[in-house]
C-alpha positions as CSV (number, residue, x, y, z in Angstrom):
1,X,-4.3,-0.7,61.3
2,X,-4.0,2.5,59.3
3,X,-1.1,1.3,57.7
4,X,-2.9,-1.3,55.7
5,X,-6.0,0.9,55.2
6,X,-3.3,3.3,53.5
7,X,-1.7,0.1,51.6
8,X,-5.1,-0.8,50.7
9,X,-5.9,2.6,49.1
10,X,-2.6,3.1,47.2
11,X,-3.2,-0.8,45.8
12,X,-6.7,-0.1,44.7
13,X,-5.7,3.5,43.3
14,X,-2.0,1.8,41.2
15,X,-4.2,-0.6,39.3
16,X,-6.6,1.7,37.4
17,X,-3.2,4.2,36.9
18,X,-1.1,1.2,35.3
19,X,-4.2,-0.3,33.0
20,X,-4.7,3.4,31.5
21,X,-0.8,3.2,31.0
22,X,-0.9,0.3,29.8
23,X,-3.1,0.7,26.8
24,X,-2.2,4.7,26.4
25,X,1.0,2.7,25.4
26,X,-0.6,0.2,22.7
27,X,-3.0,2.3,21.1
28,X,-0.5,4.1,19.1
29,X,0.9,0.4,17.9
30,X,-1.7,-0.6,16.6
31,X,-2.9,2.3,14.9
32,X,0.3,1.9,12.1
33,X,-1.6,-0.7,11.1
34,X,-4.2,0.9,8.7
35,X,-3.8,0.7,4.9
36,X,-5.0,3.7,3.4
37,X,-5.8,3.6,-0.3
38,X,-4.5,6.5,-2.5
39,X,-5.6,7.1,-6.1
40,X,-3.3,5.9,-9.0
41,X,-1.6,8.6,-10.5
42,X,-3.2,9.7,-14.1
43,X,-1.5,7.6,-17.0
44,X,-2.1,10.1,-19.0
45,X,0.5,12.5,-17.9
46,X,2.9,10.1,-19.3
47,X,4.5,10.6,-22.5
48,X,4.2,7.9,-25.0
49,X,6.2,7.4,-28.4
50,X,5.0,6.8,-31.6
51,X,4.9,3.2,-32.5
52,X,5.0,0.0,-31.1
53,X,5.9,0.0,-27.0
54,X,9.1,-2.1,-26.2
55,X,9.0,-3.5,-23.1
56,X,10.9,-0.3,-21.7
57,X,8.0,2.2,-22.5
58,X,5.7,0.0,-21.0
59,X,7.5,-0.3,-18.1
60,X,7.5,3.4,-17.5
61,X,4.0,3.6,-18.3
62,X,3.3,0.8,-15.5
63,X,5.6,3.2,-13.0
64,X,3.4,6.4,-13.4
65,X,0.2,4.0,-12.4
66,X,2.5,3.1,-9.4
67,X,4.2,0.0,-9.9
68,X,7.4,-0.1,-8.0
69,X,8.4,-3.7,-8.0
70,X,8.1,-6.0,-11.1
71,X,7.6,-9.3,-10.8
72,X,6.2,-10.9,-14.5
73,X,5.9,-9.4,-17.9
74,X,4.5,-10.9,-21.1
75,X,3.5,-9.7,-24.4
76,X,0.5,-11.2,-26.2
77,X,-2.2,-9.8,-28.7
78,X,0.0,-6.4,-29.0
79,X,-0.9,-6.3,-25.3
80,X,1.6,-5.2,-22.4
81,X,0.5,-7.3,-19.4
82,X,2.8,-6.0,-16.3
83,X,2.6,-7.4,-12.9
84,X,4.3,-6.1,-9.7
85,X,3.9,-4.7,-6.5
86,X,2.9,-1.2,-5.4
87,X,4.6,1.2,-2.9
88,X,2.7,-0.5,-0.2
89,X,3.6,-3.8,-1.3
90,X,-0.2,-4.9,-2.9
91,X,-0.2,-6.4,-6.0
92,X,-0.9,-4.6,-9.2
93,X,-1.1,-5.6,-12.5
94,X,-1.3,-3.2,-15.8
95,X,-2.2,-4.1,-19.5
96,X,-1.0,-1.7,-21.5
97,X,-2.3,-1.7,-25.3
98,X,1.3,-1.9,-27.2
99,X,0.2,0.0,-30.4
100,X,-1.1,3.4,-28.2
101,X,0.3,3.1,-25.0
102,X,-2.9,3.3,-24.0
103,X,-4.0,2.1,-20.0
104,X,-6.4,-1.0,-20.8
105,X,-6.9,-1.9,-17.1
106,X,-5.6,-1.8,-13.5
107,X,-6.0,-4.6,-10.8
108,X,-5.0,-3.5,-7.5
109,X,-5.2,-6.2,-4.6
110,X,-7.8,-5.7,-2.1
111,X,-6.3,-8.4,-0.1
């Protein structure tokens, strides 16, 4: 008889040790999940030259904001329009006036 009392007590006793285990284990998983937004760099640092852009200088100008990955270009309107992805792999897209260099706008997925 006080063998299965003790059988009984170490049972009751595993199951709460091996649940805590259990998720001590996950938590850590699923907490490399979390997208955490950093501001663009500043455009401005960039340097730009005198005249019209060339796909080049716009492309450098679309790094600084933090486009890694280009995926479609096109001119129109002496507008730069540059879309890629980012470091951590969200969309981006830059239009870059082609005359100044100058930043028009930034769309960065929120998806």
């Amino acid at each position: 008889m006080q063998q299965i009392l003790k059988r009984a007590v170490f049972s009751k006793a595993l199951l709460p040790l091996a649940l805590a285990g259990a998720i001590g284990t996950a938590t850590p998983v699923l907490a490399a999940d979390v997208y955490v937004r950093q501001p663009a760099p500043r455009a401005a640092m960039m340097p730009v030259p005198s005249g019209p852009l060339t796909l080049q200088d716009a492309l450098a100008i679309a790094s600084g904001i933090g486009v890694v990955t280009v995926q479609n270009t096109h001119y129109d309107d002496n507008e730069w329009e540059i879309e890629g992805r980012d470091s951590y792999g969200k969309w981006i897209q830059v239009d870059i006036d082609a005359r100044t260099g100058e930043v028009r706008h930034v769309d960065r997925s929120i998806i």
